[in-house]
LORO-330595 format. One record per residue (C-alpha): residue number from 1; residue in three letters; y, x, z. Coordinates in steps of 0.05 Angstrom, whole numbers. Layout:
// LORO-330595
<rec k="NUM" r="ALA" yy="Y" xx="X" zz="Z"/>
...
***
This chain:
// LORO-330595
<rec k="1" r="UNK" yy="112" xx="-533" zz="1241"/>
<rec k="2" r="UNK" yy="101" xx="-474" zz="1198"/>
<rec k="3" r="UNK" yy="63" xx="-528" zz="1140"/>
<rec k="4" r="UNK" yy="98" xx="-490" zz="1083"/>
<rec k="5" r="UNK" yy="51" xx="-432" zz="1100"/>
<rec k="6" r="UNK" yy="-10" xx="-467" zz="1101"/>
<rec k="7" r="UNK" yy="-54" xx="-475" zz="1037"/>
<rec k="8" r="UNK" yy="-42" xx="-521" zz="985"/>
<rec k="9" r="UNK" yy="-101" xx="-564" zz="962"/>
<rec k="10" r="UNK" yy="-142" xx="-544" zz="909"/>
<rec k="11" r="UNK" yy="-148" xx="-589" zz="850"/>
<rec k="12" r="UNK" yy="-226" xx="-593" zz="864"/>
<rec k="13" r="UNK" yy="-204" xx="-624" zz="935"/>
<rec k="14" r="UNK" yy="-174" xx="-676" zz="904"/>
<rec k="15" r="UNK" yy="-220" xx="-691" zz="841"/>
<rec k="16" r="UNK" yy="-281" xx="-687" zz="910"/>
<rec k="17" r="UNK" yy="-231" xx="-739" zz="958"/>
<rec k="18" r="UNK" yy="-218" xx="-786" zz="897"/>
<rec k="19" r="UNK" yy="-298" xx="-787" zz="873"/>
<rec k="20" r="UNK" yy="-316" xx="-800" zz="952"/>
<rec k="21" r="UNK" yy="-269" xx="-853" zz="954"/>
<rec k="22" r="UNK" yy="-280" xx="-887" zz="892"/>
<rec k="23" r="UNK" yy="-359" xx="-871" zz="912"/>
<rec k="24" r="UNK" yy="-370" xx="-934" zz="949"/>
<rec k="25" r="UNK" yy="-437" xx="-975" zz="943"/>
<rec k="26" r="UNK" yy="-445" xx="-1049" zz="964"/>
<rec k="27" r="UNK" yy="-450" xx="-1116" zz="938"/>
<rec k="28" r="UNK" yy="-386" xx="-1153" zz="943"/>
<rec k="29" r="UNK" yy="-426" xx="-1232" zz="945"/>
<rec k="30" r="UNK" yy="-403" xx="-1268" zz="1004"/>
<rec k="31" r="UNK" yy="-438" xx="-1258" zz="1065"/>
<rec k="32" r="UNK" yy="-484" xx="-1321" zz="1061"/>
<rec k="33" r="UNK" yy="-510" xx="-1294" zz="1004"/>
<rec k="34" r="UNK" yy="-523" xx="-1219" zz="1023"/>
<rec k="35" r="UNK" yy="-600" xx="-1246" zz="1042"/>
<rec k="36" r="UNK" yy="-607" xx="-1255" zz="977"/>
<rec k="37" r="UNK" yy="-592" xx="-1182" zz="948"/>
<rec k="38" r="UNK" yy="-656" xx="-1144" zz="912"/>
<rec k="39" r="UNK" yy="-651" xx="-1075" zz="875"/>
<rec k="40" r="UNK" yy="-608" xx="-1022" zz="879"/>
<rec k="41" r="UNK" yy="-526" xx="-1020" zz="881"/>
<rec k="42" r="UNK" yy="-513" xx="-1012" zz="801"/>
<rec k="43" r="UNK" yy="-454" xx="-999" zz="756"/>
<rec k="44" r="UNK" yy="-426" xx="-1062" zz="750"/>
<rec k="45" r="UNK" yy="-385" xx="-1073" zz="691"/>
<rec k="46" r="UNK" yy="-323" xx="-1111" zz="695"/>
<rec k="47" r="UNK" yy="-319" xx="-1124" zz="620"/>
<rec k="48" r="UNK" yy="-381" xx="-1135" zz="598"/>
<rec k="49" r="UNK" yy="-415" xx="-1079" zz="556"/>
<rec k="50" r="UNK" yy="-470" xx="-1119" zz="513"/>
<rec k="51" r="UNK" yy="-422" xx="-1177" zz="498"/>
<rec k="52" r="UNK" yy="-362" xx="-1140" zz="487"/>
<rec k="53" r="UNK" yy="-354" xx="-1065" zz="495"/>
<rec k="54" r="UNK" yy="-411" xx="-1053" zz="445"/>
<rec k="55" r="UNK" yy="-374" xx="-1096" zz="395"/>
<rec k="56" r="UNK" yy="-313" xx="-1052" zz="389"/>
<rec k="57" r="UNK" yy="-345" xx="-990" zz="396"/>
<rec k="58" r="UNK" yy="-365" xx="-925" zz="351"/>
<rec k="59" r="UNK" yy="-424" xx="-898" zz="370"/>
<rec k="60" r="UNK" yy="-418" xx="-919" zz="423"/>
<rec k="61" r="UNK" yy="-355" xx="-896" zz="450"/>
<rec k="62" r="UNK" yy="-292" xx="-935" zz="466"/>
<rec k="63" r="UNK" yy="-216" xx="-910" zz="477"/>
<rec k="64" r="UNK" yy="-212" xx="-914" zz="553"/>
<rec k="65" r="UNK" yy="-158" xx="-878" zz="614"/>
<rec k="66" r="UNK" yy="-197" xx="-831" zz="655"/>
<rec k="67" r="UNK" yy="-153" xx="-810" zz="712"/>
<rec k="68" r="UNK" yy="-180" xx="-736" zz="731"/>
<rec k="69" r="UNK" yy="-146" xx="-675" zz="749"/>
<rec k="70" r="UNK" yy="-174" xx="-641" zz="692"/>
<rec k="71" r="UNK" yy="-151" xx="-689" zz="645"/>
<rec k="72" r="UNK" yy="-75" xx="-689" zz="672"/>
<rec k="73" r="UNK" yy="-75" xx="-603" zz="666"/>
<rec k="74" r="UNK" yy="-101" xx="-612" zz="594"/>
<rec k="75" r="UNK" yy="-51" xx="-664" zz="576"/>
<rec k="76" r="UNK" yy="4" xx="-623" zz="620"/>
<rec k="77" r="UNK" yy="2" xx="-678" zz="662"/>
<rec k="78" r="UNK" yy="4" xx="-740" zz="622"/>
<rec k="79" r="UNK" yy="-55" xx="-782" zz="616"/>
<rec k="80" r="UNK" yy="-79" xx="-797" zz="552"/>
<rec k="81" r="UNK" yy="-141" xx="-841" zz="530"/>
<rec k="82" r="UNK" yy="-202" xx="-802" zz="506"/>
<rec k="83" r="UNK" yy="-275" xx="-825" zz="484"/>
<rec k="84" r="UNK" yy="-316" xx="-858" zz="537"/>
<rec k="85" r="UNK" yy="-382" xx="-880" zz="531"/>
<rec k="86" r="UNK" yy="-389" xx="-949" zz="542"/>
<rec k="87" r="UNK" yy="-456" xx="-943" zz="598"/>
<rec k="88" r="UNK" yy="-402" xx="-916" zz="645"/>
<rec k="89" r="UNK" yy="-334" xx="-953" zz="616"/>
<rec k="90" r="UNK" yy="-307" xx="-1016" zz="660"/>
<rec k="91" r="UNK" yy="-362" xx="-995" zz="715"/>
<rec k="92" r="UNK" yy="-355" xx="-1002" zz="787"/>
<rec k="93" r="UNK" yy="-407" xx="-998" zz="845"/>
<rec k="94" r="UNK" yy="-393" xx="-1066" zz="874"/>
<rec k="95" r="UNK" yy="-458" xx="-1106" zz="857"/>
<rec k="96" r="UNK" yy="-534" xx="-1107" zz="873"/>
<rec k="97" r="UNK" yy="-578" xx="-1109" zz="811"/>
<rec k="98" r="UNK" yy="-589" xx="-1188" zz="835"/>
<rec k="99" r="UNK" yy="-529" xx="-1212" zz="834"/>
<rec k="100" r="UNK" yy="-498" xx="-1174" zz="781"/>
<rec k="101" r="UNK" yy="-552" xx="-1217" zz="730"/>
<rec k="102" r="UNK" yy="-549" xx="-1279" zz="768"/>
<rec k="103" r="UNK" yy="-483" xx="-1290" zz="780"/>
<rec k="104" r="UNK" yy="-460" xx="-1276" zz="716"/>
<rec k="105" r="UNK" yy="-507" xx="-1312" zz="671"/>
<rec k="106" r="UNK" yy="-465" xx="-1364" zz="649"/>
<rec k="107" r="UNK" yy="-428" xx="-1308" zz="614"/>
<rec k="108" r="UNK" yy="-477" xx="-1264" zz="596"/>
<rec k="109" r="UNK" yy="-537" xx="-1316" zz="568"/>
<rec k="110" r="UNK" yy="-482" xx="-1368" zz="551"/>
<rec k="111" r="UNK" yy="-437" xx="-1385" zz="488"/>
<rec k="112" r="UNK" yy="-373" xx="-1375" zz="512"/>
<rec k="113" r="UNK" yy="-335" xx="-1441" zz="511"/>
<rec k="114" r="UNK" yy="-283" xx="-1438" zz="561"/>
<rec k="115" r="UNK" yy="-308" xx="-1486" zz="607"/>
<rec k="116" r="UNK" yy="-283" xx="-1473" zz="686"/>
<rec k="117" r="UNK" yy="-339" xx="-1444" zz="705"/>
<rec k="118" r="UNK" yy="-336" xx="-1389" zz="654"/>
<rec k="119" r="UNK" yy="-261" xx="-1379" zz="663"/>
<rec k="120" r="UNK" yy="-273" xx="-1373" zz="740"/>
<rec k="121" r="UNK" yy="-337" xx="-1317" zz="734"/>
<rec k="122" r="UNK" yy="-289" xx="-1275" zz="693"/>
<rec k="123" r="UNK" yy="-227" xx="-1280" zz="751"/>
<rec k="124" r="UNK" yy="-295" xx="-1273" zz="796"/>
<rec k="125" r="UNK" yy="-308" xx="-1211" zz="765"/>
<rec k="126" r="UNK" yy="-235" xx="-1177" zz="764"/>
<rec k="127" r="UNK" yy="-218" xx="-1207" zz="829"/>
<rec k="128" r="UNK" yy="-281" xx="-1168" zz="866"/>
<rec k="129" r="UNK" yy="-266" xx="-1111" zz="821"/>
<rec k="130" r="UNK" yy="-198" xx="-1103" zz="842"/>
<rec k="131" r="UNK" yy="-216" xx="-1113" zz="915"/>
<rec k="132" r="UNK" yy="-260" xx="-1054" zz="909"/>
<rec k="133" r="UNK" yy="-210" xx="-1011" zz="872"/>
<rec k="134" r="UNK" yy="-160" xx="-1026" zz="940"/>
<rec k="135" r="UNK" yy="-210" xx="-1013" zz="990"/>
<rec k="136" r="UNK" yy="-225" xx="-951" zz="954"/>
<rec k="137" r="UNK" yy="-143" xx="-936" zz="950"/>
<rec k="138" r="UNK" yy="-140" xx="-945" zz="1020"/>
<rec k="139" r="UNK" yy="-195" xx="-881" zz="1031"/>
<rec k="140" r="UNK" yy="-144" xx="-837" zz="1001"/>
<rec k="141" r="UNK" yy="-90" xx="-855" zz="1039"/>
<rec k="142" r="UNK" yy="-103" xx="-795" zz="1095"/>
<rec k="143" r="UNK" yy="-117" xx="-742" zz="1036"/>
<rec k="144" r="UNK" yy="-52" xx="-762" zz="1016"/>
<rec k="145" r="UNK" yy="-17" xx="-748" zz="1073"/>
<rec k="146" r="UNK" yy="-46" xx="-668" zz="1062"/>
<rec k="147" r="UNK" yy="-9" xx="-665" zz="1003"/>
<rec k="148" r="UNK" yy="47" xx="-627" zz="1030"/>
<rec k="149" r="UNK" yy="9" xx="-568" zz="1058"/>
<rec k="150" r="UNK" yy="37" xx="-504" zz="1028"/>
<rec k="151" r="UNK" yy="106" xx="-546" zz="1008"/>
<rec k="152" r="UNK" yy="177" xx="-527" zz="1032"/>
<rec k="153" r="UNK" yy="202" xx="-574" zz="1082"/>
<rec k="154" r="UNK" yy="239" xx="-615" zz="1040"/>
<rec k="155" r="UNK" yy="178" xx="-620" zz="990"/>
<rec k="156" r="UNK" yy="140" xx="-649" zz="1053"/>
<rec k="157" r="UNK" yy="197" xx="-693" zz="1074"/>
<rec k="158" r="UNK" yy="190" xx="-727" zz="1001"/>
<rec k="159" r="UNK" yy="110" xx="-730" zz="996"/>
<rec k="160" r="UNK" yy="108" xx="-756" zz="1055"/>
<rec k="161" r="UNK" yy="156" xx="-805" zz="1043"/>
<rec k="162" r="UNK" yy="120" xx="-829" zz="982"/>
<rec k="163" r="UNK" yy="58" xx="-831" zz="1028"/>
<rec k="164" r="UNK" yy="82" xx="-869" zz="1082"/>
<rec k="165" r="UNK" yy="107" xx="-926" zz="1026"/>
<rec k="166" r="UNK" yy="41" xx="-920" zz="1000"/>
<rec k="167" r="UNK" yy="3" xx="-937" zz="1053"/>
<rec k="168" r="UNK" yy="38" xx="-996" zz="1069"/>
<rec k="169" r="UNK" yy="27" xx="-1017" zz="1003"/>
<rec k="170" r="UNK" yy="-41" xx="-1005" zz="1005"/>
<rec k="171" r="UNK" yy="-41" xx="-1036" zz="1070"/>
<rec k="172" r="UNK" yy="-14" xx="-1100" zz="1050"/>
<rec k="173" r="UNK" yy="-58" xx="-1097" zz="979"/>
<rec k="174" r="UNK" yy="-118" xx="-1096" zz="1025"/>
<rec k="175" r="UNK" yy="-101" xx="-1158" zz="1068"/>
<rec k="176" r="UNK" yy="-78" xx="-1198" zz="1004"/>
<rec k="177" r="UNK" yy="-154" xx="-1179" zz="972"/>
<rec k="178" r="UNK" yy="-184" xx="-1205" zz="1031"/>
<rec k="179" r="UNK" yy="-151" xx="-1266" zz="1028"/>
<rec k="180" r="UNK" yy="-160" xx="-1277" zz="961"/>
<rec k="181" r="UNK" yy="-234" xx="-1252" zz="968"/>
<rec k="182" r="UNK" yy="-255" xx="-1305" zz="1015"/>
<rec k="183" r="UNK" yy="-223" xx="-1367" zz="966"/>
<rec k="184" r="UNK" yy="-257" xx="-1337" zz="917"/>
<rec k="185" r="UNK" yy="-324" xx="-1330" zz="950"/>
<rec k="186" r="UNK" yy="-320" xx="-1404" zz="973"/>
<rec k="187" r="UNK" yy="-315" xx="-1429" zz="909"/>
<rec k="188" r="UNK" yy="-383" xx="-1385" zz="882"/>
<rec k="189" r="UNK" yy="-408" xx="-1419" zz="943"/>
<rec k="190" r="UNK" yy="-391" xx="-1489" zz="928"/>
<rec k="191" r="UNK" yy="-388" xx="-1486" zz="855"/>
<rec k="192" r="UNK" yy="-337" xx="-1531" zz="857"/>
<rec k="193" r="UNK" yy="-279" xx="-1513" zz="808"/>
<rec k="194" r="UNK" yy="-232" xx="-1557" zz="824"/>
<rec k="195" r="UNK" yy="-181" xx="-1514" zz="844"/>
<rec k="196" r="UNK" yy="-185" xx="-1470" zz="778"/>
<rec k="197" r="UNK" yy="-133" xx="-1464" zz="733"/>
<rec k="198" r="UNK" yy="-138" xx="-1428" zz="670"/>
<rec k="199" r="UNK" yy="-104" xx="-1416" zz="604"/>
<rec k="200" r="UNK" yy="-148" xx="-1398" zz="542"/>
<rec k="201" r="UNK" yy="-127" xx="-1360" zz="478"/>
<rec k="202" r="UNK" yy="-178" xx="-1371" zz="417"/>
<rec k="203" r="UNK" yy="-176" xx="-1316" zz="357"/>
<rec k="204" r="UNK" yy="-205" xx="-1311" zz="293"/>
<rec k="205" r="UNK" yy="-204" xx="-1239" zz="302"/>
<rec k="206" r="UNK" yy="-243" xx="-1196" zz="357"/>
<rec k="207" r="UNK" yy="-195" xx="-1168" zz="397"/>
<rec k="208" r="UNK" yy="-186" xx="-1092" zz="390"/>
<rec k="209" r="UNK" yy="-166" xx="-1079" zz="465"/>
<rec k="210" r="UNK" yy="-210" xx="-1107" zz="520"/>
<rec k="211" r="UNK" yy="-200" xx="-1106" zz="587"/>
<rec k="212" r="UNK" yy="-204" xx="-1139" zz="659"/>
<rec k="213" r="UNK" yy="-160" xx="-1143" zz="717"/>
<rec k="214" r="UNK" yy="-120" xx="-1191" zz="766"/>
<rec k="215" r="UNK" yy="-59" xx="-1180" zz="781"/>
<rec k="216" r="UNK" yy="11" xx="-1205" zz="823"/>
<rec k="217" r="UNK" yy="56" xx="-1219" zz="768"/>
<rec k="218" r="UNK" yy="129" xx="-1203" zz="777"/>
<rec k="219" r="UNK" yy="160" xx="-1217" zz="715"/>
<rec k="220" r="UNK" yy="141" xx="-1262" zz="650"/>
<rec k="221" r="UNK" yy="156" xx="-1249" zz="574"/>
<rec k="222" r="UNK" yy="231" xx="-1257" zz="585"/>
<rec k="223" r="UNK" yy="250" xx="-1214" zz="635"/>
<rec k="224" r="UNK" yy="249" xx="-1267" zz="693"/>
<rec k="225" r="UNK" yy="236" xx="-1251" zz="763"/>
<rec k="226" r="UNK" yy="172" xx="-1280" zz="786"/>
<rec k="227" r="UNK" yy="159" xx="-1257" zz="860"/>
<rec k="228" r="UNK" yy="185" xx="-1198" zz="907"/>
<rec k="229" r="UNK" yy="124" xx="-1145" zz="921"/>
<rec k="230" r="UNK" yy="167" xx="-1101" zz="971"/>
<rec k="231" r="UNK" yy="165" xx="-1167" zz="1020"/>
<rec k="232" r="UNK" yy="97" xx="-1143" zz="1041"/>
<rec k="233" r="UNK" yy="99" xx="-1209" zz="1098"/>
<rec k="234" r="UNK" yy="84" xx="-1256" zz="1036"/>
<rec k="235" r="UNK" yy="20" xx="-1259" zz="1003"/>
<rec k="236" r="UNK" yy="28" xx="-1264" zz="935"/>
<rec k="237" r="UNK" yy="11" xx="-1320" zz="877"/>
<rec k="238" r="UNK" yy="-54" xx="-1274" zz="847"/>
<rec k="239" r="UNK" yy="-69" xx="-1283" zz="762"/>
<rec k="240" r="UNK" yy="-130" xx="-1254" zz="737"/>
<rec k="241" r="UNK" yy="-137" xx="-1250" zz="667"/>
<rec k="242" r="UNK" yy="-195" xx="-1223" zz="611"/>
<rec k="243" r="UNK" yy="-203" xx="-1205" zz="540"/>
<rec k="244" r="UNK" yy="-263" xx="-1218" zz="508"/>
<rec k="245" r="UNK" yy="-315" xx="-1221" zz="447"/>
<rec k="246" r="UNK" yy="-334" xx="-1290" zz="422"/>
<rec k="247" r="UNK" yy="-369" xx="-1327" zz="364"/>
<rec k="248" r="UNK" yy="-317" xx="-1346" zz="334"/>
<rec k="249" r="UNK" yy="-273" xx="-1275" zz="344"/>
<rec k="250" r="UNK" yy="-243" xx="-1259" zz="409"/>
<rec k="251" r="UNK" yy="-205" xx="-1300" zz="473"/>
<rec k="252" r="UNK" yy="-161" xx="-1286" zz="521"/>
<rec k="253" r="UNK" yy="-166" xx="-1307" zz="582"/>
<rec k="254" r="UNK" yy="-117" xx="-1329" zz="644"/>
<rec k="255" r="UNK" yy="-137" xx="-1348" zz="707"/>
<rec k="256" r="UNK" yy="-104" xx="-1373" zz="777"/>
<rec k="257" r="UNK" yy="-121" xx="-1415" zz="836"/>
<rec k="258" r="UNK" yy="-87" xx="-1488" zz="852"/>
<rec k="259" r="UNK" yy="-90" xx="-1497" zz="919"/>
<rec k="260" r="UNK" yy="-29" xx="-1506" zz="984"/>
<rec k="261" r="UNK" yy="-11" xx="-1428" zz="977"/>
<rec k="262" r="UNK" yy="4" xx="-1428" zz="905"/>
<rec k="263" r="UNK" yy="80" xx="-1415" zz="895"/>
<rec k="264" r="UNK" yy="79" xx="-1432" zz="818"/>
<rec k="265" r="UNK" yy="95" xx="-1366" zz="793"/>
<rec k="266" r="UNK" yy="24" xx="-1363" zz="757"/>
<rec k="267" r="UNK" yy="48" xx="-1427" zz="706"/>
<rec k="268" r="UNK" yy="119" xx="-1397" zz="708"/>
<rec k="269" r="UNK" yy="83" xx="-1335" zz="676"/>
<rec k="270" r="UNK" yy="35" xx="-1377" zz="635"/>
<rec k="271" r="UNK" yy="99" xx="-1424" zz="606"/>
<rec k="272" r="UNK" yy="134" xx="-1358" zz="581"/>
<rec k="273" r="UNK" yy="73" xx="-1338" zz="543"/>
<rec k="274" r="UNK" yy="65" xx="-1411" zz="514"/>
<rec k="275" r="UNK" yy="137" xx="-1399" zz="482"/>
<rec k="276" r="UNK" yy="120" xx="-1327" zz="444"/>
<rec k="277" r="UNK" yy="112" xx="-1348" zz="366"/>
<rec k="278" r="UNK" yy="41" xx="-1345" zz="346"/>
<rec k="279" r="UNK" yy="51" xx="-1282" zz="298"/>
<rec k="280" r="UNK" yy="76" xx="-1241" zz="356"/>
<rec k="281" r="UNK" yy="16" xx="-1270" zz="411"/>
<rec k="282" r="UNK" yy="-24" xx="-1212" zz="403"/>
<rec k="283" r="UNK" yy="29" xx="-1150" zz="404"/>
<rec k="284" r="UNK" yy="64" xx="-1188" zz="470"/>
<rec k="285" r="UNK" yy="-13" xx="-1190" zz="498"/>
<rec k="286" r="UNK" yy="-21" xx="-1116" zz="487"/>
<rec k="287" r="UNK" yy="43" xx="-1092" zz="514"/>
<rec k="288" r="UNK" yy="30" xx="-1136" zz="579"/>
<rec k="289" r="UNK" yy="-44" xx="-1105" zz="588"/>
<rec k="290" r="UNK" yy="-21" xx="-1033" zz="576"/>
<rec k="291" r="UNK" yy="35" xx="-1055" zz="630"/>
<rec k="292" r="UNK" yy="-6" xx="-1084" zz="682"/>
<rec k="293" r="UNK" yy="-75" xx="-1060" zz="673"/>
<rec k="294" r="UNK" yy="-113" xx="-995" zz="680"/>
<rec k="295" r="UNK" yy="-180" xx="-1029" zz="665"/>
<rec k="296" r="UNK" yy="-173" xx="-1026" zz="593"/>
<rec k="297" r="UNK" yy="-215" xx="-1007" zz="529"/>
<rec k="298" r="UNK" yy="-190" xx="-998" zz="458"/>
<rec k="299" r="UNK" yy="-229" xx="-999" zz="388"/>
<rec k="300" r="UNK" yy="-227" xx="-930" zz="368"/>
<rec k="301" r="UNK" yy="-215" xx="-955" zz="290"/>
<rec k="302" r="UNK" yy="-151" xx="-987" zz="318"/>
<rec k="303" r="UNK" yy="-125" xx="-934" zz="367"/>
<rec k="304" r="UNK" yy="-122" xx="-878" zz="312"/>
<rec k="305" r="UNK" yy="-91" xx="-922" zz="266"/>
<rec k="306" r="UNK" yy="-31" xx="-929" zz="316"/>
<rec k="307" r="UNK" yy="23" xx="-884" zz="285"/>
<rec k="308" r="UNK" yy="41" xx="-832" zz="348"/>
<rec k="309" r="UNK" yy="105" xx="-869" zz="365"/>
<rec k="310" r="UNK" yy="63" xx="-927" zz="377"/>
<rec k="311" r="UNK" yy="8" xx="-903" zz="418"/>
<rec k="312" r="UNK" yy="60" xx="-860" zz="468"/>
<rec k="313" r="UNK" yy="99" xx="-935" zz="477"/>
<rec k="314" r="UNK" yy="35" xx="-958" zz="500"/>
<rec k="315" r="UNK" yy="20" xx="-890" zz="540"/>
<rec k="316" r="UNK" yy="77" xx="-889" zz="582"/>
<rec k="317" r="UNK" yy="76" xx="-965" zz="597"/>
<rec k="318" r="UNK" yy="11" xx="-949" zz="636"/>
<rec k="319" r="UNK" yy="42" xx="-885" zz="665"/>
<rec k="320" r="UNK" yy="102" xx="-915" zz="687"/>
<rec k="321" r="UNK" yy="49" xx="-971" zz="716"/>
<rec k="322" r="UNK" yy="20" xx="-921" zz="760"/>
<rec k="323" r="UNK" yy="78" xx="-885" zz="778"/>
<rec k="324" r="UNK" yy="94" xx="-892" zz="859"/>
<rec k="325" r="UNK" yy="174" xx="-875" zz="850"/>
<rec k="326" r="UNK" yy="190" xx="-921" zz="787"/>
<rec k="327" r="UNK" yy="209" xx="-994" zz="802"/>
<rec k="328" r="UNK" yy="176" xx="-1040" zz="739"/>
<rec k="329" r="UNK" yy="229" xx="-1059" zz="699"/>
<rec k="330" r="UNK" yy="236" xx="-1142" zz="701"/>
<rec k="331" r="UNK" yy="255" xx="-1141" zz="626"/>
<rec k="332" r="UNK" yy="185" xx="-1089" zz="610"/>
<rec k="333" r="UNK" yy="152" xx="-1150" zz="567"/>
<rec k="334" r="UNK" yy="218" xx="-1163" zz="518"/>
<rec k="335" r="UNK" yy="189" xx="-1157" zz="444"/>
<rec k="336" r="UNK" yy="209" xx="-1083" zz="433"/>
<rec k="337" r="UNK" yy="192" xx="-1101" zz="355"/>
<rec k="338" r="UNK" yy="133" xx="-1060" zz="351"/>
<rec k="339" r="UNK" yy="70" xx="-1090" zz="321"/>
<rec k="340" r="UNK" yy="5" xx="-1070" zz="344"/>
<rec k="341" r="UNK" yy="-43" xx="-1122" zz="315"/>
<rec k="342" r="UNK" yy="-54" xx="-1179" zz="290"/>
<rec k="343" r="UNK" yy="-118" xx="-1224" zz="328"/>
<rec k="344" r="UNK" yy="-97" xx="-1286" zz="289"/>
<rec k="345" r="UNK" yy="-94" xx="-1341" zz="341"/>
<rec k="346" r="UNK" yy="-124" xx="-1403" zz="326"/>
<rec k="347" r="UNK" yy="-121" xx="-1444" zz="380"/>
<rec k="348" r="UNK" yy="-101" xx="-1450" zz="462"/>
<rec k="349" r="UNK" yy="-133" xx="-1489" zz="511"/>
<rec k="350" r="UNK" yy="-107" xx="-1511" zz="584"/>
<rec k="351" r="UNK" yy="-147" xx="-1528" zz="642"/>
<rec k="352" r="UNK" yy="-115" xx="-1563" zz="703"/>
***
């Protein structure tokens, strides 16, 4: 009653809500090991900065999303990458000092080869990152719901609407990160990697978009339908996957879990991507990264050579990613017959 007369939020209520939320600080180990942790919570970075941000950077600064309020009103509401240093780029608050170096070393002190071990750390390190940007989510969820202060009562009806879905969303997101959180922390546990599967991409060149994320996939690179995320009863078949910086030029890397709940639609994915020609590997990779992942850093050299048309193809694939009303389009990977780059691929390695 009466909420259309009531004061809309002020931008700097939101930007305060979402750095609170997003402000979280603890060490996402499993629970047997939280006697070991030692230092302070630290910036964790999802992609590495040393081993790869630094490589594709200009002074460095890589091409990175920033989601801010400030940055929407300047863009008139479209968010557009910008220059972010790379101390603070792929960062999340989700490790002590401890375990951020000792889990990790394998990656960090290690040529990367592609053994399991390697390939799991990496789905390690997106899968706890992506827990932590859900648990975060899930903070927001009652700031949400004072979004339609101020709004006529048929702006309120909608917002609220959108709310309500998002929550159980976010709800569901939550449970399925759990889930996947404790397989994966039995695993670091055991160290037995029996149950990974991955899928490794070798180039000659280092790749000029890096990023890290897991995600449910619901479509492949022909428009097939994978798995249903409105049927928020199922938990879903989870893919992580990582771009990285190696000797020899650059990898991509896919990653997924074997085991009595997997439905198959991780090698369904994995068997569409086998079938892309080897010229076209690298633009398919970048369209799917810019489709399903936020957590992503571009080479400034290779962003400003994008002609305009090509960078707002890649812009509104991660806008109409985060967009609560739009349904993804099954057929979003189809070659659209832009070229983006060329990584050269020299080689493809599966482990089973």
């Amino acid at each position: 009653m009466n909420r259309e007369e009531q004061e809309q939020i002020k931008p700097w209520e939101a930007e305060q809500s979402f750095k609170k939320a997003f402000g979280a600080k603890y060490c996402s180990v499993p629970d047997t090991l939280k006697k070991e942790c030692n230092g302070n919570i630290v910036r964790a970075h999802s992609v590495s900065k040393s081993m790869n941000l630094k490589k594709i950077s200009r002074n460095g600064h890589v091409y990175a999303f920033i989601p801010s309020i400030e940055n929407l009103t300047k863009n008139h509401g479209v968010l557009r990458p910008e220059l972010y240093g790379i101390n603070k780029a792929s960062t999340f608050t989700g490790f002590c000092a401890y375990h951020d170096k000792q889990i990790f070393l394998p990656l960090e002190d290690q040529e990367f080869v592609g053994s399991k071990e390697q390939c799991f750390l990496l789905a390690y390190r997106a899968q706890a990152r992506e827990h932590f940007t859900k648990k975060s989510s899930s903070k927001l969820l009652e700031f949400i719901k004072q979004a339609d202060r101020g709004k006529s009562p048929l702006e309120q009806f909608h917002i609220q609407n959108m709310a309500s879905a998002h929550t159980l969303g976010t709800d569901a997101g939550v449970r399925d990160g759990i889930i996947y959180k404790n397989k994966f922390d039995a695993i670091l546990t055991s160290q037995n990697f029996t149950n990974i599967n991955a899928y490794n991409l070798e180039f000659k060149e280092t790749p000029s978009v890096l990023c890290s994320a897991g995600i449910f996939p619901e479509c492949d690179f022909y428009g097939n339908h994978l798995q249903d995320l409105f049927d928020l009863e199922m938990t879903p078949d989870l893919l992580t996957f990582s771009t990285i910086v190696t000797k020899k030029g650059g990898a991509a890397v896919f990653t997924w879990l074997n085991d009595n709940d997997s439905k198959g639609n991780c090698e369904k994915f994995i068997d569409s991507l086998k079938a892309i020609a080897p010229d076209k590997i690298t633009s398919s990779l970048i369209r799917f990264f810019f489709e399903f992942c936020e957590n992503i850093f571009m080479e400034p050299k290779w962003w400003e050579s994008l002609d305009k048309s090509k960078q707002d193809s890649l812009i509104y694939r991660i806008l109409n990613a985060a967009s609560l009303l739009e349904v993804r389009n099954p057929n979003c990977l189809l070659d659209d017959n832009l070229f983006f780059d060329d990584w050269e691929l020299i080689n493809t390695r599966e482990l089973k």
